[in-house]
N, C-alpha and C positions, 0 to 999 in steps of 0.2 A: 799847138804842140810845143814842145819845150827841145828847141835844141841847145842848150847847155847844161840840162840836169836831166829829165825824162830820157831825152836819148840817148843818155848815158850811160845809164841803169842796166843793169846786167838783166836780159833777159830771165827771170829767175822762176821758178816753180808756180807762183802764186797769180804770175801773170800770166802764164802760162794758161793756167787753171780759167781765168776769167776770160782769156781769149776763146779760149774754148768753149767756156759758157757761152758767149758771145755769140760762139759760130750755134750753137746746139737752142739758145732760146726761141722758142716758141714765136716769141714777136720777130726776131730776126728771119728766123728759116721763110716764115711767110711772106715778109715783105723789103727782106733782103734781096742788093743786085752786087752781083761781082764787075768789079773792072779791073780790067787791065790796061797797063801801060809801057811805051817803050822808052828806052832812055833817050832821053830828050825832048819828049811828051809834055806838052803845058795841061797837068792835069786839073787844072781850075781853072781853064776852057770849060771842062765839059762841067764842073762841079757846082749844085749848086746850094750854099750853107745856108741859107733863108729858109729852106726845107729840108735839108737832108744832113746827115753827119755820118763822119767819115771812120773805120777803122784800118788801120793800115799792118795787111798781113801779111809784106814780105816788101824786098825793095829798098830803095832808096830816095827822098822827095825832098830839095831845097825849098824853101817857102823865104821869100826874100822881098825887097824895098830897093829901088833906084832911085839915088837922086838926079834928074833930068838935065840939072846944070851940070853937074860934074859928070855923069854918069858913071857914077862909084855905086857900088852894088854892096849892101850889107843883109848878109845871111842872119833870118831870124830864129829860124828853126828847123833842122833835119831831122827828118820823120822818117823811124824804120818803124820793125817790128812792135808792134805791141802801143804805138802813139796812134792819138785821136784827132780828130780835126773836124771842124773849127770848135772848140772848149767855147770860145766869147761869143761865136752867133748864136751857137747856141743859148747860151745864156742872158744876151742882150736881144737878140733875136733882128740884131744887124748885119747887115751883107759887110763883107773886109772887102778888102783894097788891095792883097796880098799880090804877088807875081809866083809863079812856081815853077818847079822845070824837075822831070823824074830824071837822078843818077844813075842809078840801077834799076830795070826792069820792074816794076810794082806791081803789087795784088791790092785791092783794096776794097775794102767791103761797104757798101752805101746804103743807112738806113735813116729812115725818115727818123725828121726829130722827135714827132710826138713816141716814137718806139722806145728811143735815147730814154726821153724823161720820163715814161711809164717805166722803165727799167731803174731809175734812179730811184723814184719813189718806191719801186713795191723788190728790189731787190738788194739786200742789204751790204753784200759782197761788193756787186757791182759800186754802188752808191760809195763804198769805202774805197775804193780804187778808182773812181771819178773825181774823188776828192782829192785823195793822195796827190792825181797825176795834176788838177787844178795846181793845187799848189807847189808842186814842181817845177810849175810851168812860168807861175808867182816869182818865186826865188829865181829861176834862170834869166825872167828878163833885167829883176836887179842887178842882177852878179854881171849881166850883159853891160846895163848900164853906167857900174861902178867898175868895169873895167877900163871899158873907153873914156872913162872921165880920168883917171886917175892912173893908169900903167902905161909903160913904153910898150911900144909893139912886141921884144923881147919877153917881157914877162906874160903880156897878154897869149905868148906862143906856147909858154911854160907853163902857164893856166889851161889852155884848150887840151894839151897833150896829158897833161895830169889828170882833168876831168875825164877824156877818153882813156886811159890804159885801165884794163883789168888786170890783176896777179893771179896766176893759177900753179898753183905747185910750184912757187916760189920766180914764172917767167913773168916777164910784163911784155902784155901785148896792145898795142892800140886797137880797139874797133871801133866800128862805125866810117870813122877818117882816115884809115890805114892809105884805102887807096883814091881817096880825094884829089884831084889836081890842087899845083898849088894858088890857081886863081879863084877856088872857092874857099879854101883855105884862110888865104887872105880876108875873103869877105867873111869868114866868120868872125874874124876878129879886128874889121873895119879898116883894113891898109891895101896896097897892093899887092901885088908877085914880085916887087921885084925887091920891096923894103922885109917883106917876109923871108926871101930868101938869104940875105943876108940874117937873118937872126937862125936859120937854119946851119945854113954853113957854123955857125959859132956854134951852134949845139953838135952838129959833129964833128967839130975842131977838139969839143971837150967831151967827146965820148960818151955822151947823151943818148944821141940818137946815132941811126944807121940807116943809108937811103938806097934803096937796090930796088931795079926794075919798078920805078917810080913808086916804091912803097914807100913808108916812114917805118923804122923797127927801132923799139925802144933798147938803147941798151945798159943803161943803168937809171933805174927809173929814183932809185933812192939820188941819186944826185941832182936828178930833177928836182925832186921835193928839198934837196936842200939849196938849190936854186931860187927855190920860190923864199925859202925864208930870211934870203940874202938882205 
């Protein structure tokens, strides 16, 4: 799953449409299982991508990497609504190495792979929106890449908050991250809590953001964007 572009993505009609398909297909209803999870749940304990793939229909899921010497923690991917899991075992038909931990309370739908790829092959919708989210998934780990190689923690903060805010009737709101602590926060964008916070406080020094009852609230998202193009 793509936590820098897929999860970004505004929940929109078309996904909407295919998740439902999803839930209504034939192969699914018969050999689909629901899970649940509570926050704080290692849901890959119980998961297993060798054989099964994952839809994730409500919730919150960190899918993340520790380095053992440092034990600094970098977030790869937050998976809500409408993200799949695992895209690569499926595809390579390798077991991952991943760590996970549910944020908020999870649904999540587990069907066998061979369901996955008989759905890719004989259903066209699907197959287009497998692809779409593949390559979303593509582009977010570059952008992941080329951020830690090349930006200060500041901008890489200015980047995560810009990828997450949507505009509706003219507000900007963050989702997905709104209400994130800021220890995961951090590991999305590969620093700690206490170097992130300092690039916080400066975005609400400059009337960026706004921080109440451990939310983040955007409050002038155009200055963001002209942040970035500083």
């Amino acid at each position: 799953m793509d936590v820098m572009d897929s999860q970004t993505d505004n929940v929109n009609g078309s996904q909407q449409l295919i998740l439902k398909q999803i839930e209504d297909s034939a192969l699914v209803v018969a050999n689909r299982k629901d899970l649940y999870f509570k926050k704080g749940d290692d849901p890959l304990s119980y998961a297993n991508t060798s054989d099964y793939f994952y839809f994730i229909m409500s919730g919150k899921i960190k899918i993340y990497q520790i380095d053992l010497t440092s034990a600094k923690e970098q977030i790869l991917y937050l998976l809500a609504y409408g993200d799949m899991f695992d895209v690569v075992s499926l595809l390579d038909k390798q077991p991952n190495d991943y760590l996970s931990e549910v944020l908020e309370d999870a649904h999540i739908i587990q069907v066998p792979l061979r369901d996955v790829e008989a759905m890719i092959l004989e259903d066209a919708r699907f197959r287009q929106y497998f692809y779409t989210y593949l390559a979303q998934q593509l582009k977010s780990m570059e952008a992941l890449a080329v951020s830690l190689s090349f930006y200060d923690v500041y901008q890489r903060v200015l980047q995560l908050f810009a990828r997450f805010t949507e505009v509706i009737d003219g507000k900007s709101r963050l989702k997905v991250i709104d209400n994130l602590n800021h220890e995961d926060l951090a590991s999305m964008i590969g620093t700690v809590r206490k170097v992130l916070n300092r690039s916080l406080q400066r975005l609400k020094h400059d009337g960026i953001i706004d921080i109440s009852r451990k939310k983040i609230h955007i409050k002038n998202f155009q200055k963001l964007l002209e942040q970035l193009n500083v």
